[in-house]
N, C-alpha and C positions, 0 to 999 in steps of 0.2 A: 588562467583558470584551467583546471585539468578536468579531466573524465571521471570523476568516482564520485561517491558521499564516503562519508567515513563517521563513526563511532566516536563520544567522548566518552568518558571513563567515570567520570562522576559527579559531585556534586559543585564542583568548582573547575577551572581550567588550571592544568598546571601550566610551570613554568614550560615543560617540555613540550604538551600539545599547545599552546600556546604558538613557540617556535616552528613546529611541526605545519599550524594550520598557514602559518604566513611563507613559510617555504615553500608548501605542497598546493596551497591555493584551490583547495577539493570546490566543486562546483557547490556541494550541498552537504549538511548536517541531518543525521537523525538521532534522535532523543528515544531514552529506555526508561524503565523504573529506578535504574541506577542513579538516571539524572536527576528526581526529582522527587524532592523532598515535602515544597509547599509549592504556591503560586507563585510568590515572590522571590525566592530562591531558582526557579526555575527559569521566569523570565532575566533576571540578573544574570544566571548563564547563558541567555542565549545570545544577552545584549554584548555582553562582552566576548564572546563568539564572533559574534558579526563585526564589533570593533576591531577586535583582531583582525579580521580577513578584511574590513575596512567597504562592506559591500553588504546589502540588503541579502545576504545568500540563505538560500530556501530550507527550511527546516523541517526536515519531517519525523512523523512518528507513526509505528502502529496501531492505530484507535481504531478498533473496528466495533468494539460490544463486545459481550459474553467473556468466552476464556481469554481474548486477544484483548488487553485493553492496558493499555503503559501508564495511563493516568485513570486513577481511581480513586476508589473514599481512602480516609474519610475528607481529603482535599476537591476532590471530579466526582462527578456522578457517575453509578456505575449507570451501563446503558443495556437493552436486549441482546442477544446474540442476532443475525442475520436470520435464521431461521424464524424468530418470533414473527417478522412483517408477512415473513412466506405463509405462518398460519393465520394471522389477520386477511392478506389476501384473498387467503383460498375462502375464506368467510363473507369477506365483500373487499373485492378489485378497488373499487376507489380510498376505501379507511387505508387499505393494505399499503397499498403507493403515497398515500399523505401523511403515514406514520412514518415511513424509511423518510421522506424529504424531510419532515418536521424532527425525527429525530436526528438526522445527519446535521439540519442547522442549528439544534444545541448543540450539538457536540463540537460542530465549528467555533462555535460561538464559546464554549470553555476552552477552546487550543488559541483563536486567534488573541484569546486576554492572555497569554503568555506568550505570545509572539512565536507560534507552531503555525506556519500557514500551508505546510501540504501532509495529508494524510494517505496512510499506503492502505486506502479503503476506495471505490465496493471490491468487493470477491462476485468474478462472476461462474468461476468453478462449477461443474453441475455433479455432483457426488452419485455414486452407483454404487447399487447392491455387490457388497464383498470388499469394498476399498477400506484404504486408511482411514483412523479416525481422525484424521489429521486436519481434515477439511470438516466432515460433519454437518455440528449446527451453524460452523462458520458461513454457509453456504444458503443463500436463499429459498431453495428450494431443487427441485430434481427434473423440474420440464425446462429445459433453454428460453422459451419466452418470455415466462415468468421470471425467470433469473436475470434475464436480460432487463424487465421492465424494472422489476425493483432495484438492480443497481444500475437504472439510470436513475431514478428519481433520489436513489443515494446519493448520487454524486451531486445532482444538481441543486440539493440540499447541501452538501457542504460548499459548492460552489456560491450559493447566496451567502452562507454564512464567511465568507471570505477565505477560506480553504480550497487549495486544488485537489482535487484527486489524484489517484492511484489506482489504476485500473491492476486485478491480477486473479488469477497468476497465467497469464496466457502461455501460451493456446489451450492451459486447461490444468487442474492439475485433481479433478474430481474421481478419474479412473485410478490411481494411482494407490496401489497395494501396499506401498513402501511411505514410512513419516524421511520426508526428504533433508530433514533436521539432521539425522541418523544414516541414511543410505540412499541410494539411488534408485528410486522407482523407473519399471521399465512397464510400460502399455505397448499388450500386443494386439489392440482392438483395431479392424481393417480401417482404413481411411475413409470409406464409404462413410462407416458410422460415425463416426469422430467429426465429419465435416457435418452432420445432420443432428448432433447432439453439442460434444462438447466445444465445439471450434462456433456454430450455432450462437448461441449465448455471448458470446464475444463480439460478433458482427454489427450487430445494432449500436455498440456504446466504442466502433474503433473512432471516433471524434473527440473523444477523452484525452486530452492533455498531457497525461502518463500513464506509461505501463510496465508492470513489472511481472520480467519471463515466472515459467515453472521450470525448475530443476530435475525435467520429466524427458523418460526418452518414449518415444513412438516411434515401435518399430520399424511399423509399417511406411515409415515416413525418412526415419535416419535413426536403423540399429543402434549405431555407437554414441554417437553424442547428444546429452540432453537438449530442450529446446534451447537454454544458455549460450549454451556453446556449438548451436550447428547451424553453419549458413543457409541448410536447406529449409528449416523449421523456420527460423528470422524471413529470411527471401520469401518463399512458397507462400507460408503460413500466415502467419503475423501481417508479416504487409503484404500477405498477397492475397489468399482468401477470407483474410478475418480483416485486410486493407487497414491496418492502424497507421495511422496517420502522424501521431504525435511522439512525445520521447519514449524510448525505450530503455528500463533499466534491468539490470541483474537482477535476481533474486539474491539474497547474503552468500558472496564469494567465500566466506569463511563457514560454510555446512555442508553435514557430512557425505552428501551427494557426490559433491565436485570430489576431484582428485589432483595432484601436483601442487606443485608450488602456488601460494597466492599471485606470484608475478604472473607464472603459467596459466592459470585462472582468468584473471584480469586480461590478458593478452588475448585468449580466445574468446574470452564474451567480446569484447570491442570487437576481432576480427570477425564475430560471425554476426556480425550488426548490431548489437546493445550501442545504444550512446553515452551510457554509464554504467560504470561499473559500481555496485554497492559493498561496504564493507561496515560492519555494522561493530562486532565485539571489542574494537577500544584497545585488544593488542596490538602494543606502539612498533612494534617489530614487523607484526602483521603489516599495516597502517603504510608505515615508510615500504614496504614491499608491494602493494597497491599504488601508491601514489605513485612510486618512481617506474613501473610499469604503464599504467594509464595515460595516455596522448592527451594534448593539449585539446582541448573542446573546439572543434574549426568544424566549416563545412553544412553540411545538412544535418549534422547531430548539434551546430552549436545554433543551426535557425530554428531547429525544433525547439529548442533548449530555453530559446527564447523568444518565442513566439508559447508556449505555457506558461514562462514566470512574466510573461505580457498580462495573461488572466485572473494575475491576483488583483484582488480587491476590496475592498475596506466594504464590509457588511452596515447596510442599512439599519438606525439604529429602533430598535421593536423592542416592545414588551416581553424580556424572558421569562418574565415569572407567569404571563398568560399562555405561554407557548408550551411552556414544560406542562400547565394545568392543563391543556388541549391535548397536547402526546399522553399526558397518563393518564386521560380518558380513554383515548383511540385505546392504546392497548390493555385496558383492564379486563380484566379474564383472560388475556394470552398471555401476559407477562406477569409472574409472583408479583415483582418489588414494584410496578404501575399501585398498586394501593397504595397512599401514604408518599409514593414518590415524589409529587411535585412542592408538597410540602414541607418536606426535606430538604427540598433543592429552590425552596423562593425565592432565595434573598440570591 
């Protein structure tokens, strides 16, 4: 088993990736809008995924709500953005924290029927006047506590729903001027701040399972290289004052952030503490350059590794059509599509 996830390409497996995943032996898969046609098309690819690689191996996807969301109508339900709980919150603390859990465990509960058991969800990012929009509504809200409480009770909504989390973008990627899709945002907010806002936010939910860096540099911290790629941000940071505990992965080695080669990429996230490398776009070229860079999973990255996919769990089995009817109560008046919603989504 090596260090990476890796990207398929679409709605079936070729012959090539097929070959590719039994050579390269990636620890984990993540699924796009590429991949997924229906329910049943979808789960067929992931079953024969895992056959190939001949191992229960972890499948994730981006499902967060709002703009982010890889599965949607008219097959998934579409869901709120992050932002929606934060204005239910600010309304009343307990509706706020019982809609993010209640809506995280639908959403579990539509990934784990197609055999999707980790989501790269909550965002605990705290977004600041003058940034990118790149985080936004993605984002709970703009105080660290709050942001921290509702992406605990996200997570531990999709944790009942039998989905692991994905804690991100750590140490933060809320100040950040630059869409890191595109280029490399640099923060030059003093550390003082940073450990009192957006590092903040992160501390309370480092017990979380997984986490996936930001492709953010802080200057104040380590000019040159993003948190990805720098031992002092991973060291210091991450597991030092934000104390994460569990796996750590890349943000996508193939965006326009990073710089050099994929191998080069891959090489310095691992070197500067990631325990996996991500690679997400499905170039086969890409792909084999990832792989054949990425070390074997051994050590303290492959106890973490497996002491999270120890936390999956087959979800108790509950009344969905009374839960969705509960959540599009909680949020009516915050969320447009809460009207009409549950009954769209009964059956």
């Amino acid at each position: 088993m090596r260090a990476f996830i890796t990207g398929l390409a679409g709605l079936t497996l070729s012959q090539a990736e097929q070959a590719f995943l039994r050579e390269a032996q990636p620890w984990g898969l993540i699924v796009f809008k590429r991949n997924a046609d229906e329910p049943e098309q979808l789960r067929r690819l992931i079953d024969e995924a895992r056959a190939t690689l001949g191992r229960e191996v972890p499948v994730l996807v981006d499902q967060e709500g709002g703009r982010v969301q890889r599965l949607g109508p008219p097959h998934w339900p579409e869901y709120p953005p992050a932002a929606a709980y934060g204005r239910l919150y600010d309304r009343d603390r307990g509706a706020g924290l019982l809609a993010a859990e209640l809506g995280a465990w639908l959403m579990a509960a539509d990934l784990a029927s197609v055999g999707v058991d980790v989501d790269c969800m909550p965002i605990a990012d705290v977004p600041t006047a003058g940034a990118d929009a790149i985080i936004g509504d993605r984002a709970f809200g703009e105080v660290p506590g709050k942001v921290a409480a509702l992406a605990g009770a996200f997570a531990q909504g999709l944790a009942q729903g039998g989905v692991l989390p994905v804690l991100k973008h750590v140490p933060g990627h809320g100040r950040a001027t630059a869409d890191s899709h595109e280029r490399l945002p640099v923060v030059m907010t003093e550390r003082e701040t940073l450990e009192a806002t957006d590092f903040a936010a992160f501390r309370p939910l480092a017990g979380l399972p997984l986490a996936m860096t930001a492709h953010v540099v802080f200057a104040a911290i380590d000019p040159v290289e993003p948190a990805t790629t720098s031992t002092v941000i991973v060291r210091d940071v991450i597991r030092g004052s934000i104390g994460l505990r569990g796996v750590l992965m890349s943000d996508d080695l193939s965006m326009g952030a990073l710089s050099g080669s994929l191998a080069a990429r891959t090489q310095a996230a691992i070197a500067a503490g990631c325990d996996l490398a991500l690679h997400c776009n499905a170039d086969m070229e890409e792909m084999c350059e990832v792989a054949a860079a990425a070390p074997t999973l051994a050590g303290e990255a492959a106890r973490r590794a497996a002491a999270a996919l120890a936390g999956r769990t087959r979800a108790a089995a509950i009344d969905v059509a009374a839960r969705r009817a509960e959540f599009a109560a909680l949020m009516r008046g915050i969320w447009e599509p809460a009207l009409g919603w549950a009954q769209a989504w009964a059956s």
